[in-house]
N, C-alpha and C positions, 0 to 999 in steps of 0.2 A: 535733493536733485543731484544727478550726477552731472558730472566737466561734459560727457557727450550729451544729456538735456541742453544743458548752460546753451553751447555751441549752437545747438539746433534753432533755439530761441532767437540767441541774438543775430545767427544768419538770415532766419525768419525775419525780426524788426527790421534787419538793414535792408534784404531785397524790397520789403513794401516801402521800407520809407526811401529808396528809390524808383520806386516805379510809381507811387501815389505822391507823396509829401510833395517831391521835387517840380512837378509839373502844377500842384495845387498850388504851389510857393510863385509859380510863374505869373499866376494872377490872368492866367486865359493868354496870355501873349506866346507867340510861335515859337519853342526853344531852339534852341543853336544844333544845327548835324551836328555836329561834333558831340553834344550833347544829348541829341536822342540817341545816335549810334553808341552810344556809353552806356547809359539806362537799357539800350535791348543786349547787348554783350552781359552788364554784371550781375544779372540774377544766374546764368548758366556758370561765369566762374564761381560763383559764391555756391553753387550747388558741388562743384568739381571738387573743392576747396574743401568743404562738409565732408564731402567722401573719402578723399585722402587724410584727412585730419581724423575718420572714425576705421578704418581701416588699418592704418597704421598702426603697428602695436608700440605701448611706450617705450617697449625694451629696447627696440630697435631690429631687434631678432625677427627679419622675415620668414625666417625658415618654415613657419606652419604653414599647412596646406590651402587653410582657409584664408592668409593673408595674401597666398600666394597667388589662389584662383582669381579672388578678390582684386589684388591688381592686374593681373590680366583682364579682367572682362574690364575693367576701367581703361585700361591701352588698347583694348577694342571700340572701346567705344569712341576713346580720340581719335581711331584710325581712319574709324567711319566719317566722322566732322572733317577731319582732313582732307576726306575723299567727297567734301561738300554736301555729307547727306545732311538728313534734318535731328535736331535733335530728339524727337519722338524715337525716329530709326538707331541713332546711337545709344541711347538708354534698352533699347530693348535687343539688342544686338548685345551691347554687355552684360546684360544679364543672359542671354543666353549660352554666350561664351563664360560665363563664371557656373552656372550653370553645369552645362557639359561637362566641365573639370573639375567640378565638384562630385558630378557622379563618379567617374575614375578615379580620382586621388583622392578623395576623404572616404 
């Protein structure tokens, strides 16, 4: 299994054993905002997190055009979030902007 399976995995257990485990752990009683607003934020950074982490090349060397496009559509996609959309809308905006730059520069 490669380091990017590994990543995917343990991203995978962490977001359910946040979003399931944590709330089954509460025993039925009302968790804290502070604490549901936590659980709905850390599945979307833990995806962000995967992305940058499989994106990145290990050399450091961004210069390729696929890494390049690549973070582009992912700063498109923050730009969107930024701009309050939803995250359905930012995911598919970034890939359209990687997309696009992908047809011209590769």
């Amino acid at each position: 299994m490669t380091y990017q399976w590994t990543i995917v995995l343990a991203l995978g257990v962490t977001a359910l054993t946040l979003r399931v485990v944590v709330p089954l752990a509460a025993g039925g009683r009302e968790l804290p905002a502070w604490l549901r607003r936590a659980l709905t934020c850390a599945t979307p950074a833990l995806i962000a997190g995967l992305v940058i982490t499989l994106l990145w090349p290990a050399s450091g060397d961004v210069g390729s055009a696929r890494t390049v496009t690549a973070l582009a559509g992912v700063g498109a996609g923050v730009l969107l979030l930024a701009c309050k959309r939803s995250i359905l809308t930012a995911m598919v905006g970034a890939a359209i902007v990687t997309a696009v730059l992908r047809l011209f520069f590769t």
